[in-house]
N, C-alpha and C positions, 0 to 999 in steps of 0.2 A: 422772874426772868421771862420776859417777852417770847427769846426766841426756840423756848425747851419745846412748844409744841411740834414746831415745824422741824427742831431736830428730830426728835420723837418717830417723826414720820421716813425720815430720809435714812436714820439709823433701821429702823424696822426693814424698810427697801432693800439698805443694803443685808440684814442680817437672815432674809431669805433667797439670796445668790452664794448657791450652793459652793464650799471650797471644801477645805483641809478640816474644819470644824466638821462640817455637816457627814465628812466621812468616817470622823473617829464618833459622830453620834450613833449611826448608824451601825459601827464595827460593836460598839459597847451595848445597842441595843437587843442586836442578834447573839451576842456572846453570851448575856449576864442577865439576870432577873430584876435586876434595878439597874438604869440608866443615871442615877443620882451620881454617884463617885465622881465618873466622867466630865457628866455637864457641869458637876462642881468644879472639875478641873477648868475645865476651859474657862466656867467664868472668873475661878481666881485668879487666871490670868491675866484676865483685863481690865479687873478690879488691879492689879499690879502696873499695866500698864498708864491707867487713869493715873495712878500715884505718881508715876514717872513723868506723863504730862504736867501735871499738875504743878509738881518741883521743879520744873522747867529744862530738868534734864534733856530732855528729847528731842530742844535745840542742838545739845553740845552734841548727842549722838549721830543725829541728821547734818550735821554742818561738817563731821569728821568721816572722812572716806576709809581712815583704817579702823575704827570702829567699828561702821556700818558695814564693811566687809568681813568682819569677824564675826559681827553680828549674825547677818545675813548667809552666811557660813555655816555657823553652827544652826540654826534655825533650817535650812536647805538639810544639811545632813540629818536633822532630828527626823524630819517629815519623811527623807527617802528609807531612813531606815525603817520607822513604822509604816511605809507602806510598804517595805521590802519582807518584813515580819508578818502583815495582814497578808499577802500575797500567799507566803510559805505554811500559812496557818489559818485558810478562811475564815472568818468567824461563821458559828451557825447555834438555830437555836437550842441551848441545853436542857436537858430536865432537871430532878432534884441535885443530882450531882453537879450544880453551877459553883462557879470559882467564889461567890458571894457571900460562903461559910467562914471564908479567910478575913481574917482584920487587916492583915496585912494587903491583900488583893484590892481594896477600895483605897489603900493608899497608895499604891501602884499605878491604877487608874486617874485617880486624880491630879497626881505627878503628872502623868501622861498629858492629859486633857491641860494642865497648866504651859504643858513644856510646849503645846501643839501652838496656842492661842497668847501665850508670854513672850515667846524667841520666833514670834513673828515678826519680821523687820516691813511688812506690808502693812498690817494692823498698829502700828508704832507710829508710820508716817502717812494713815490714817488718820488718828488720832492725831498727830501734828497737824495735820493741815482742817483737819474738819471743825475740833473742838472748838479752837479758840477761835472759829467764821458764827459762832451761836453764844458768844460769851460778851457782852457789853463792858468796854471799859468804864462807862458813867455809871453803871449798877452800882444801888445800894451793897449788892451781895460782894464780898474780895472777887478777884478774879478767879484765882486758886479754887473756892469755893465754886463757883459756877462750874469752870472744868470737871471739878469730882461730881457734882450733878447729873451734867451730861454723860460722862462717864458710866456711870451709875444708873441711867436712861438706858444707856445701851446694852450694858450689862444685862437687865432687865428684860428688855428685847429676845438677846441672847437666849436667855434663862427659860425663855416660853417657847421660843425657836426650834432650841436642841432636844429641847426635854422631848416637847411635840414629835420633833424628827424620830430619835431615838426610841420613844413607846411606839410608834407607828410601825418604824421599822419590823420592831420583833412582832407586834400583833397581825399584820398584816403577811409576815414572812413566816410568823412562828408554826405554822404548819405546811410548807414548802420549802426542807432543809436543801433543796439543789437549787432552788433560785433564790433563796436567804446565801447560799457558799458564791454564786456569783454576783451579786450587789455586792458580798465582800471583797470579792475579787475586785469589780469597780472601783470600790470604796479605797481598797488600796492602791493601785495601780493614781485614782486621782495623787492621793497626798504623795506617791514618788512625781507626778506629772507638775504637780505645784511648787515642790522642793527642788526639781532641775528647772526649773523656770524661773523661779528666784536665784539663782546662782547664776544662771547663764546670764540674765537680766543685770546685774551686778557688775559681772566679768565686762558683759560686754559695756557698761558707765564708766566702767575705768579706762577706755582705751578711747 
């Protein structure tokens, strides 16, 4: 595949402009002693999205307005709720008593970080529009198979991204729990700022 480098490059670009991800990396990094749950979430997200490209769903969903508004719905409200939650409850950094003792709490998280980066209706019609400008119809490879590739590239991306974000976060903050409680504060206030933007954005396509 010719074009995976230059994807490569332009997925990386995009997956260091900071959004909705990079503040639940950051909320997870200051909260929790491993940032792993999280970034797993988000990236099983878009390892989920890839699949839905992939199946070519993501024409029917992009081409139907009561879909994409439902979509885009539920995805707005998931985000303002977790930044309505991070707001009420700063993350800051914990000592031995961190939530990471729970089996159950890493699956929480991970839910989380799926639900963040999955019920994305921006990252969906990302992925429509970007994927398949990097996928050769004459390829020996299916085409299907290229999409999961790139997919896969960016996921990858991701994976180095967040992880990055999230240990930096708590190392860097883990000894300044009043300015670790405002980056969370930030951190939340974005993903409510991004989930009313997404809705409003939506509202205002249908009229």
């Amino acid at each position: 595949m010719a074009g995976i480098g230059a994807f490569w490059s332009v997925s990386f670009l995009l997956v260091l402009v900071p959004g909705a991800d990079w503040a639940y990396a950051i909320t997870a990094g200051l909260r929790h002693r491993s940032v792993l749950p999280a970034v797993g979430g988000l990236l099983g997200g878009y390892v989920l999205l890839t699949a839905v490209v992939a199946a070519g769903l993501a024409t029917a969903v992009a081409g139907s307005p009561t879909v994409l508004t439902v979509l885009t719905a539920t995805g707005a409200a998931y985000l303002i709720w977790l930044g309505a939650t991070t707001l009420a409850r700063p993350a800051a950094p914990r000592a031995e008593e961190s939530e990471d003792a729970g089996a159950g709490s890493w699956v929480g998280r991970a839910a989380r970080g799926a639900g963040i980066s999955g019920l994305n209706p921006k990252a969906l019609l990302l992925f429509l529009a970007l994927l398949p400008q990097f996928a050769a119809r004459d390829s020996d490879w299916p085409f299907a198979a290229q999409i999961v590739a790139l997919g896969l590239v960016h996921t990858a991306n991701c994976a180095v991204v967040y992880a990055g974000v999230g240990t930096t976060a708590r190392r860097v903050l883990g000894a300044r729990p009043a300015v670790a409680a405002t980056v969370s504060r930030v951190s939340g206030a974005a993903m409510i700022l991004v989930g009313a933007l997404l809705l409003a954005e939506r509202l205002l396509a249908q009229h």
